[in-house]
Structure formats: C-alpha cells, structure tokens
C-alpha positions as CSV (number, residue, x, y, z in Angstrom):
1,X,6.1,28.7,-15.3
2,X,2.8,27.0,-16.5
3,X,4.9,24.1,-17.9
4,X,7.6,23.4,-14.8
5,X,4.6,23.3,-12.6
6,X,3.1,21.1,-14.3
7,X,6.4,18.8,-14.0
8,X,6.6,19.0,-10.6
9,X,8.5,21.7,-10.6
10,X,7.9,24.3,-8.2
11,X,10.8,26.0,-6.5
12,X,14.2,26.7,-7.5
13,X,15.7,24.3,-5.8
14,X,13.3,21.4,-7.6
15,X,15.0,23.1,-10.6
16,X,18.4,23.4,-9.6
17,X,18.5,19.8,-10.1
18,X,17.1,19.3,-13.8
19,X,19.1,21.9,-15.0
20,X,21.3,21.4,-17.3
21,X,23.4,18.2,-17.4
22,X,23.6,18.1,-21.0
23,X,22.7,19.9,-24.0
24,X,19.3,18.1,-25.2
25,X,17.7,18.8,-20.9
26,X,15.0,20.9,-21.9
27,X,13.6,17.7,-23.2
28,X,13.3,16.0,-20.2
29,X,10.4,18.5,-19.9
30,X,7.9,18.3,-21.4
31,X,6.3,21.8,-23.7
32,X,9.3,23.1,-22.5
33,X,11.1,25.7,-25.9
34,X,14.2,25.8,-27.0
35,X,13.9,29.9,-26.0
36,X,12.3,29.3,-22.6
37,X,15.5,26.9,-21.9
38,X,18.1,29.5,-23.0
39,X,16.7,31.9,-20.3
40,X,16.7,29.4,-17.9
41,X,20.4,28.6,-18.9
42,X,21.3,32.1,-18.6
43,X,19.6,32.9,-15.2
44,X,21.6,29.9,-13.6
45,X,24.9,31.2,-14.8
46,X,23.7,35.1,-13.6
47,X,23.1,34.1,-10.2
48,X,25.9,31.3,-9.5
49,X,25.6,31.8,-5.3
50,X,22.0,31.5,-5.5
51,X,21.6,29.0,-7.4
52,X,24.5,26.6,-4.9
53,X,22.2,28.1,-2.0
54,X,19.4,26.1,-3.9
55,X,21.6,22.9,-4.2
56,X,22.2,23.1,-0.8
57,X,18.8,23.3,0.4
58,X,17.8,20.0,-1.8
59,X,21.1,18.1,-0.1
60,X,20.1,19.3,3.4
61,X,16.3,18.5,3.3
62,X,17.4,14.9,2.1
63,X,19.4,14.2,5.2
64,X,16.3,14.1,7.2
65,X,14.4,12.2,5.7
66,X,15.2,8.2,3.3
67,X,13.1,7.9,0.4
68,X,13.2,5.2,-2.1
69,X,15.6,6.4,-4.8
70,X,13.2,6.8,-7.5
71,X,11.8,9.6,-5.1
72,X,15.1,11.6,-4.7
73,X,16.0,15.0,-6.0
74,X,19.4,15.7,-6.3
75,X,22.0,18.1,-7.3
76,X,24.8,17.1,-9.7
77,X,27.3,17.2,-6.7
78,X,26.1,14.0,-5.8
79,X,24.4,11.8,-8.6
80,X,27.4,11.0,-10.0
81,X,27.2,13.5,-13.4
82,X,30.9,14.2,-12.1
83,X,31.7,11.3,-10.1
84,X,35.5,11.7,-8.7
85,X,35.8,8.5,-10.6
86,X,34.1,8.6,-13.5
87,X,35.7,7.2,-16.2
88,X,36.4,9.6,-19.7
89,X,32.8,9.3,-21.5
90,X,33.8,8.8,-24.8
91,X,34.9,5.3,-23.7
92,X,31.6,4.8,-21.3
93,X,29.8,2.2,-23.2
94,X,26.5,3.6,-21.4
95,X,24.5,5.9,-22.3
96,X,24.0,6.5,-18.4
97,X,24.6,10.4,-17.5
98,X,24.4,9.4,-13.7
99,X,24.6,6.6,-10.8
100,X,21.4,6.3,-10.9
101,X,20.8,5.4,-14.3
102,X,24.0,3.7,-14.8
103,X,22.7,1.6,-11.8
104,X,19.6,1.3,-14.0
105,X,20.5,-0.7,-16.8
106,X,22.6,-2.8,-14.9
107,X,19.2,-4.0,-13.1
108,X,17.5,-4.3,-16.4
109,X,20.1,-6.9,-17.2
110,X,18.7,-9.1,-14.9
111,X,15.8,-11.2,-15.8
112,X,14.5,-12.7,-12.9
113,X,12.5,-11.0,-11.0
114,X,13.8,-11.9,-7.3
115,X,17.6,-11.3,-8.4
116,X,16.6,-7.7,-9.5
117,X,14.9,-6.8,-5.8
118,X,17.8,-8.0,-4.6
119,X,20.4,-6.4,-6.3
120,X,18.3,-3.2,-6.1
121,X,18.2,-3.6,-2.5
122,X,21.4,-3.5,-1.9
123,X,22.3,-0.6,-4.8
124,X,19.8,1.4,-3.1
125,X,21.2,1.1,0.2
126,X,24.2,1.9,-1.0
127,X,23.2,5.0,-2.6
128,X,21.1,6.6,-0.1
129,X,24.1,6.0,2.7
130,X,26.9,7.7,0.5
131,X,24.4,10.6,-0.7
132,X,22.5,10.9,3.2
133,X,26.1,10.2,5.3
134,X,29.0,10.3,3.6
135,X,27.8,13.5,0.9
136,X,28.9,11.8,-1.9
137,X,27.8,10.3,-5.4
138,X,28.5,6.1,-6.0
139,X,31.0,7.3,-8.3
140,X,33.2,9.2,-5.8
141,X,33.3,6.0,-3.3
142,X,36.9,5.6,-1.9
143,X,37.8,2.3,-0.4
144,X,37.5,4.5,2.9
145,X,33.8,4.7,2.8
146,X,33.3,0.7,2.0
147,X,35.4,0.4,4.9
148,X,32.9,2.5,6.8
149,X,29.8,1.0,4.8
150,X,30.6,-2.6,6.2
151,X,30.3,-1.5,9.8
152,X,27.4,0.5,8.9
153,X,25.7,-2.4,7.5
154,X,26.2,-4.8,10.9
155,X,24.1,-1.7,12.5
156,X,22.5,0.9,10.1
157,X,22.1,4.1,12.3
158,X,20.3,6.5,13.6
159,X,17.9,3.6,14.0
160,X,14.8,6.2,13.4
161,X,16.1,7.4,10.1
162,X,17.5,3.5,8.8
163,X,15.7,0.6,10.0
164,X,11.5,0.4,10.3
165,X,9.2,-2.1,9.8
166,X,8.1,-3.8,5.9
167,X,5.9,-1.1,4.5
168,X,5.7,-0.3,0.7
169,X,7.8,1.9,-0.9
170,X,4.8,4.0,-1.7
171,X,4.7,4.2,2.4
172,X,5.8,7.8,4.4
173,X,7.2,4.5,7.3
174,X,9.0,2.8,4.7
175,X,13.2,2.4,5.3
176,X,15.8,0.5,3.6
177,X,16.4,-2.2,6.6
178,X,14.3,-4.3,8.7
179,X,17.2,-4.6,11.4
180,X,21.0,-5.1,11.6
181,X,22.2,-7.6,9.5
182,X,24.3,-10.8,10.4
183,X,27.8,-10.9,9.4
184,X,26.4,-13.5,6.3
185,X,24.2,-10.8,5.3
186,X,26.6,-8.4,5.2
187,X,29.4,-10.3,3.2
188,X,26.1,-11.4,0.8
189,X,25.7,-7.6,0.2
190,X,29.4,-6.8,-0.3
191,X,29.6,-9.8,-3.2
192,X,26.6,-8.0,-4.8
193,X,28.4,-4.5,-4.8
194,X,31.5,-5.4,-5.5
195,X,29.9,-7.1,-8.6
196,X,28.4,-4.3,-9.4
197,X,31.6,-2.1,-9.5
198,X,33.1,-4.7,-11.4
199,X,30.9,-4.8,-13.9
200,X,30.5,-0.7,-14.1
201,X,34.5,-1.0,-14.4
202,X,33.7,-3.3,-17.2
203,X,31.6,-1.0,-19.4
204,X,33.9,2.1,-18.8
205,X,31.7,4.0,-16.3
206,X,34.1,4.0,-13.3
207,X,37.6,3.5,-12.9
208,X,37.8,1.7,-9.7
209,X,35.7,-0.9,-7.3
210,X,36.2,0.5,-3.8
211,X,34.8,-2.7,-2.6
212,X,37.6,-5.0,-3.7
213,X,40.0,-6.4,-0.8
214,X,37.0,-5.7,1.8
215,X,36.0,-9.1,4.0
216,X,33.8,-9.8,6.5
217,X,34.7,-12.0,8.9
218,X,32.5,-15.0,9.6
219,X,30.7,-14.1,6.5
220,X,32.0,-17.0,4.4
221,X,31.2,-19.8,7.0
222,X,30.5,-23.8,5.4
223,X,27.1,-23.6,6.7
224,X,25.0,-22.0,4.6
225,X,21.4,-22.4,6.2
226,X,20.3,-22.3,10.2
227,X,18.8,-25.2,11.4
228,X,17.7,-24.0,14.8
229,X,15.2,-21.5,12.3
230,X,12.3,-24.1,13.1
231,X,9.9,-25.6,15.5
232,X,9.3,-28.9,17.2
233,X,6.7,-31.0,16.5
234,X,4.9,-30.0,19.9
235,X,5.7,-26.2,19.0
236,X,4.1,-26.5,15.3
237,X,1.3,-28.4,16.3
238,X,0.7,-25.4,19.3
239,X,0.8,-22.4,17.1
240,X,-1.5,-24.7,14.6
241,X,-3.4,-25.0,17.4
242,X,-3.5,-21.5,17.8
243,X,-4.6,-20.0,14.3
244,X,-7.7,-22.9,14.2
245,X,-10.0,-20.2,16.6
246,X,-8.6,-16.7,15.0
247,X,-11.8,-15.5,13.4
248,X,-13.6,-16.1,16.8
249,X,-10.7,-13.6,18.9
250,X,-12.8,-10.7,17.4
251,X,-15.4,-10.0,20.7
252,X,-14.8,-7.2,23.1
253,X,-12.4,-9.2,24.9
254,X,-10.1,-8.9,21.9
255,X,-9.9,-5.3,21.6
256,X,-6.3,-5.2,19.8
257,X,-6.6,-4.7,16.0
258,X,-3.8,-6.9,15.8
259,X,-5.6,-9.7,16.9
260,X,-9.1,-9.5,14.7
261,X,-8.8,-11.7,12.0
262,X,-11.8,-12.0,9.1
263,X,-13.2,-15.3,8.2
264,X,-11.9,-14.8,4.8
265,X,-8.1,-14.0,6.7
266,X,-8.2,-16.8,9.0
267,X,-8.9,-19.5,6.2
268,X,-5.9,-18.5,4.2
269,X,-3.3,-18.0,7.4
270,X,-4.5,-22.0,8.1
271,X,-3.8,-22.8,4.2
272,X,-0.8,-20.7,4.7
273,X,0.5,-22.7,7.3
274,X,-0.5,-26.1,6.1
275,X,0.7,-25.2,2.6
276,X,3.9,-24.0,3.2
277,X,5.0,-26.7,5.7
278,X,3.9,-29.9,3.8
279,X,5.1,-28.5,0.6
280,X,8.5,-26.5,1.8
281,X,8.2,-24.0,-0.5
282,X,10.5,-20.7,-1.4
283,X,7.7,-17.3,-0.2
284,X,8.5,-16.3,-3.6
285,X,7.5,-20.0,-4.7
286,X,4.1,-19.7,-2.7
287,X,3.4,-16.5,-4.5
288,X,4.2,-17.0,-7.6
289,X,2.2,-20.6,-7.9
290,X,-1.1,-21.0,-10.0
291,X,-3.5,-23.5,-10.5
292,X,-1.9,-24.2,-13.9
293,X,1.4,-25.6,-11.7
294,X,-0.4,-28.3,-10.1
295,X,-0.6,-31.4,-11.7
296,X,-1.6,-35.2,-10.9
297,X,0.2,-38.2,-12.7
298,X,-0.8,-41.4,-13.3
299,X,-0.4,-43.2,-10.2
300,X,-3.0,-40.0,-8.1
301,X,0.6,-38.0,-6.9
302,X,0.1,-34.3,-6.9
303,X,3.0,-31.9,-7.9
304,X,3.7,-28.5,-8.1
305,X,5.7,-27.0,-10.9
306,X,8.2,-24.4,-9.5
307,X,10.6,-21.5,-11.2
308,X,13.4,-21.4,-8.2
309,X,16.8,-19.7,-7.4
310,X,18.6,-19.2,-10.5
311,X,15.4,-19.7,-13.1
312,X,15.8,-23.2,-12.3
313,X,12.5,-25.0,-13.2
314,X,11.7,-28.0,-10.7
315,X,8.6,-30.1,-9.6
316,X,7.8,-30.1,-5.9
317,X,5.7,-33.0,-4.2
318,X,2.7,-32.1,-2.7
319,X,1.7,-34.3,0.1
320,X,-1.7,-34.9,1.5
321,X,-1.9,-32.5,3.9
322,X,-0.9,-30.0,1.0
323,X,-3.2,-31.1,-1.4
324,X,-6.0,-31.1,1.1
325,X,-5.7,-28.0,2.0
326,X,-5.6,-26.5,-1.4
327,X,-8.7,-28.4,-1.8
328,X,-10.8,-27.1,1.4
329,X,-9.2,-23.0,0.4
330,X,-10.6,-23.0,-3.0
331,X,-14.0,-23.9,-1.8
332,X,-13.8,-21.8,0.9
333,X,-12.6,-19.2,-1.9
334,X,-16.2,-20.3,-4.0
335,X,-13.9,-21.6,-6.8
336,X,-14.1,-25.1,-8.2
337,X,-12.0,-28.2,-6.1
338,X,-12.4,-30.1,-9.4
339,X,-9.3,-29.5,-11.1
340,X,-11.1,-30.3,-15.1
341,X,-12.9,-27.1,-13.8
342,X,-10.2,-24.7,-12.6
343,X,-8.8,-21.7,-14.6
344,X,-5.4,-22.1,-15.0
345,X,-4.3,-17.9,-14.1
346,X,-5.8,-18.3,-10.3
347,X,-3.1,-18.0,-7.8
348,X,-2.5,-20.7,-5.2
349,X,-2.5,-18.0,-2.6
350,X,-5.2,-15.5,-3.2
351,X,-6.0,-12.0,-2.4
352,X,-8.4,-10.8,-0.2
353,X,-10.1,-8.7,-2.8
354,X,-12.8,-10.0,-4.5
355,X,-11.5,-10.5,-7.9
356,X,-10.3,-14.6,-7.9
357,X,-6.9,-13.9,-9.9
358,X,-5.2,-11.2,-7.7
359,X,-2.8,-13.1,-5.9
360,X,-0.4,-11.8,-2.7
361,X,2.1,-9.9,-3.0
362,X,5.4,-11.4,-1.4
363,X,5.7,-8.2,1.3
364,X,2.0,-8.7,1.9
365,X,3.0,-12.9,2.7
366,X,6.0,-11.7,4.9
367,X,3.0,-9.3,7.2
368,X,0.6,-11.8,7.1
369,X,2.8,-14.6,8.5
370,X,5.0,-12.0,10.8
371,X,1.6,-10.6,12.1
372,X,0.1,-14.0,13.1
373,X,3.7,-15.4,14.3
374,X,3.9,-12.3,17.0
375,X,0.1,-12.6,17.9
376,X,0.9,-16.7,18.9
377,X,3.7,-15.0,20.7
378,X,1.8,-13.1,23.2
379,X,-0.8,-15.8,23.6
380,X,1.8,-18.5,24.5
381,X,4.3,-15.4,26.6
382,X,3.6,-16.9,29.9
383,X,3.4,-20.4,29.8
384,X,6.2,-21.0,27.0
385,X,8.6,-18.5,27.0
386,X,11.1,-20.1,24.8
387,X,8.5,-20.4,22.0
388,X,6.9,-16.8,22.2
389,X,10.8,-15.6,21.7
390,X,11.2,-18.1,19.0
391,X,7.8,-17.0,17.0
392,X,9.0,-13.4,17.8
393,X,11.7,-13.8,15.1
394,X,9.8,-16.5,13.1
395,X,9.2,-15.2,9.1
396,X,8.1,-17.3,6.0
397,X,11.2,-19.0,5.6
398,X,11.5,-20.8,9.2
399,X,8.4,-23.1,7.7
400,X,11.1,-24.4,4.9
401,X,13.5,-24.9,7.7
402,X,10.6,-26.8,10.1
403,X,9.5,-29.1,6.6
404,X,13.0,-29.9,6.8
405,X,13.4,-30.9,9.9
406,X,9.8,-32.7,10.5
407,X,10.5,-35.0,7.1
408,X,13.9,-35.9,8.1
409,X,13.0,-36.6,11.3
410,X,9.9,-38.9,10.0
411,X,12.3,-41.4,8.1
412,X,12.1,-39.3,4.9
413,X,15.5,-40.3,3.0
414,X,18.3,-37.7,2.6
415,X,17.9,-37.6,-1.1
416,X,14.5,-37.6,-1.0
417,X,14.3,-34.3,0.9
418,X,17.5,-32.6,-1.0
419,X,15.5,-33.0,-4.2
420,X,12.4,-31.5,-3.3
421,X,14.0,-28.6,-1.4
422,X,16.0,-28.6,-4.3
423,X,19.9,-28.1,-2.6
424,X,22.2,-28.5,-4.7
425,X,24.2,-30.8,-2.6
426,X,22.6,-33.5,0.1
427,X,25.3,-31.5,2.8
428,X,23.1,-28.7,2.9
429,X,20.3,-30.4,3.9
430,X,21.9,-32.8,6.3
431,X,22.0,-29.3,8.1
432,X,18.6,-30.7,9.5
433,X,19.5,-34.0,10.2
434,X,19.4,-33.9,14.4
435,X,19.7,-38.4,14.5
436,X,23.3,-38.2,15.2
437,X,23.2,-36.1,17.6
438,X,20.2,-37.2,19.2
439,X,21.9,-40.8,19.6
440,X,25.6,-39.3,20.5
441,X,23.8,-37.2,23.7
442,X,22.4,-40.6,24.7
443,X,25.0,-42.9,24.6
444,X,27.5,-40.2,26.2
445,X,24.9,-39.5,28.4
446,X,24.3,-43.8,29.8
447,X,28.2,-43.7,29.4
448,X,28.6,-40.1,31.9
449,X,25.3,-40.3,34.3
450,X,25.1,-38.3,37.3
451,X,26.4,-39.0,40.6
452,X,23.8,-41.7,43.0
C-alpha cells in the first residue's frame, strides 16, 4: 500500500485505471513486485462488479470537471486501449497502447514549438469532448460525433464547464476555449484533425478518419486576414495616450486592481505598444526575440532577425520609433543601451522578476495586452463608444493588423510592407490597402450628393 500511495494512488478507483493494460504494468510503478502485482491481478478479476463500480466513479467525476489531459485518469473504456477502431496491433507501427500516447508521438514529430501548441490544442479538445460528452475514446469516433463536434466547436457548451478566460494549465479556472469560434476557426481545427486521423491511419493505429467528407461552410473564404482588426490613427494615438499616465492611476481614486499598474509594468505596456506597432511583429515573434536578433548594418538600419510561420527565418525592419523604444526599456530595465555592451540571451521583452534573462511568456503577452486593452475601454466607454467595443475585443495580433494599415496608408509600397510582414503573396496584404476605396466613396459620392 506504502508504494501506490506513494504514486498517487489512493483509492480503488485511481487504481482501476493503471491496472493492467498489458503484461509489463507493474512497471509503470515504481517498487512495485512482481508478487504484489499478481495479487493485485487476481483481486480485479475476484471482484469484476466492483471493480466496473470503480470505473464508473473515475468516468463520472470527470464529467464535472475539464482538466488538461495530462491531468486525466481514465478507465480503459475510454482511452482508446480498445478503441472500436483500433487497428490489429501487430501492424500498429506505434508503440502507443492508447489515444493519448498515440496522440503523443504524433506531437513529438513536430519541431516547432508554435505548431505543437497548436496541434495539441486542438487534440486536446478533441479528447476531452468525446471522453466528457460523447463517452467515448478518439479511437471509437464515428463520422456521427465529427458531425456533432463541428457544431460543438461554433459554440462549446455548457459555457461554465468549456469556455473561461486564459489561465495556465497549472490553473483550477483554466478551460480549453476562450469563446466560440468563427466558422475559419473551426474549418482550421477540422484540417488539423482530419490530419491527424490520416496520419494515425497511416501508421496502422486506426482504421478510419471520421473527419473526412466534413466541411464548414464559409470556412474556406479567399480572405485570409481581417482588416477591420485595427485602429485609426486618432484611435491608436488615444489609447497611446492612455497607457502614458498608468503608473499614476494607483491613488484611492483608482481602487480597482485592474487598473494599478507598477512603474516597472507601465514602462514595458508603452514598449509593448510602441514595439509591436512600428515593428509588426508575430506575439510569438515578440517573445521569442533577444538582443542577439538585433543587428545594425552599414548604412545605421536596425533589423530584427525573426524564426516565423513554418521555421521560416526572415529579417524585420525596425524603424525609429522601434529602435527608440528598445533603447529607452533597457535603461529603464538598468541594462546597457550600448549594443558592444549587451548580452546576447536578454529577451527583447522582459520579465518582471528580477533576474534580466527571464523573458514573457506568450499567455503572459496575451493578459498583459488584453488587461490594458479592456482598462482603455472603460476609460474611453462614454465618450467613444465605438472604440471601447473595439478595444473590448482587441488582442496582440490587432497591432500587426493596425502596422499594416498605418504604413500602407503612409505611402509605404505594397512590396515593401508584404516583405516585412512576410505574406507570402502581396494579395494578402493588399487586404489593408483602404486608397481605393477611400477614392471610389468620393467620387461616387461628388457624382450622387444629397438633395439641395
């Protein structure tokens, strides 16, 4: 008993589920003998009712409550071990013994760190519906439940139990959405899993895809990025406005914690800001950036090396508003401006703590940005309406979208602007191009005026 407590396991039902799915289990705990095992074995296959009761409790508790998947306890029923559509294991080029693992290596096959999230995201999701909803393992799917998973996707609910705000996964709050997803989100997430089916098909773990044949419509639209995701010129240069007095919001007439910002806060939201809208970065560009990235050539232009989508290595340009910003953080940081002096590890974005070479995390960038963007919101609620609804769903991204539009609509050139976004064609970033419309509105306008 000494030994499963000290594995976590304390009840029967915590062992109902390590118990036996092959031969070699017992060494999945460790100081657990060969003897010890035997009598576990034995008492399972005494006290078959008991044992189910046991299952049953484990599959019941996890219906009220969605835990990361690393966190979940469950029976064979529904990890797959006997997946309805498992495919014979001795052509199963996986070792995988479940979903879960199977899942697993598939993720390990993916080398960039961003891609991984995301395809775990989705797997996840995936797994905790069919096991919490539907009852079932990945591996019993049926092209029923991807039917149902598609409209469950548009609007995860119970709302309580699905959707919650970004917390870490460490985090009693945390849940697998944020909100519903647009019909492009959702066909994005059916691509992924229907990949992944395909490729389980592929190394003999499952017979089928459930996923194949099932569209969203409106999911595969020409337009791949939304313009109207950014602010005017007047509306940036208000909620600019806005973070320049946060560290002095903290007197008794600010007594929301919300809105008390630190010196040490305030200085990186402004870098933040200025940063990320001369520069147009990726969040996961912003984070990921060192000092070692940023380089001057020979005729005094600064640059920032960049990994992007697809491991694709690129150079960014980073204007003077950018570079002067840097400049002003890391003294405010107490670390060199001189870049002969700086160490190359330091993160362009630092933490808080007081060791120089922590940098953000990319969920702690998303809260930052999201906690000063709904803060602006109820400052500007009653004399710009449109704006505080606007800032309401603003996130990292919309500041890509807004560099966009600003150096478009400053004369920057077409090309210019697809390259240091880095599109892959110049038609996604004419997205942002408003001229033509501008000067269509007028001349229909001179050509259609009102009545005298």
């Amino acid at each position: 008993m000494r030994v499963l407590r000290a594995h976590g396991i304390t009840t029967l039902a915590d062992l109902t589920v390590r118990v036996p799915r092959r031969r070699q289990w017992r060494k999945a705990v460790p100081g657990l003998g060969a003897a010890s095992a035997r009598a576990i074995e034995q008492f399972f296959a005494a006290w078959p009712a008991l044992t189910e009761k046991a299952r049953a409790l484990v599959a019941a508790s996890q219906r009220g409550d969605i835990v990361p998947w690393e966190t979940l306890k469950l029976p064979q029923k529904v990890d797959g071990t006997h997946g309805t559509f498992r495919a014979p294991l001795a052509t199963c080029t996986l070792d995988a013994s479940n979903d879960y693992e199977a899942v697993q290596t598939r993720l390990a096959l993916q080398e960039s760190p961003a891609t991984r999230r995301t395809y775990r995201k989705e797997a996840e999701r995936l797994i905790l519906r069919a096991i919490v909803e539907r009852g079932r393992a990945l591996s019993s799917l049926t092209t029923e439940d991807a039917i149902a998973y598609r409209s469950f996707l548009r609007r995860p609910s119970p709302h309580a139990r699905w959707i919650g705000p970004v917390r870490p996964r460490s985090s009693p709050e945390w849940r697998p959405f944020n909100g519903s997803l647009s019909d492009r989100s959702v066909a994005h997430a059916l691509s992924i899993l229907g990949a992944l089916f395909r490729w389980l098909i592929g190394q003999r773990y499952v017979l089928a895809n459930p996923f194949a044949g099932v569209k969203v419509r409106g999911g595969n639209g020409a337009a791949t990025l939304d313009a109207s995701h950014a602010f005017t010129e007047g509306e940036w240069a208000l909620v600019r406005t806005i973070a320049d007095g946060l560290e002095f919001r903290n007197g008794p007439a600010s007594p929301s914690a919300s809105s008390k910002w630190s010196k040490a806060a305030a200085q990186r939201l402004r870098f933040l800001l200025d940063f990320g809208y001369a520069t147009g970065l990726r969040a996961s560009e912003l984070v990921n950036a060192t000092l070692r990235d940023v380089r001057t050539d020979a005729r005094d232009d600064h640059w920032l090396r960049v990994t992007g989508k697809g491991n694709k290595l690129a150079t960014v340009a980073v204007p003077p508003l950018a570079w002067d910003a840097l400049a002003r953080y890391l003294a405010q940081r107490g670390l060199p401006v001189s870049a002969a002096q700086w160490r190359p590890q330091t993160p362009v974005i630092g933490s808080l703590e007081t060791d120089s070479d922590a940098a953000i995390s990319s969920v702690r960038l998303w809260s930052v940005l999201k906690r000063f963007f709904l803060l602006a919101a109820d400052d500007i609620e009653a004399d710009h309406p449109p704006l505080a609804a606007k800032l309401r769903d603003a996130s990292t991204h919309w500041m890509r979208h807004t560099h966009a539009t600003h150096a478009l609509g400053r004369g920057a050139e077409l090309t210019t602007v697809r390259d240091n976004l880095r599109h892959a064609s110049v038609s996604t970033t004419s997205i942002y191009l408003h001229s033509d419309e501008v000067k269509r509105a007028r001349q229909i306008g001179e050509a259609f005026g009102a009545r005298k």
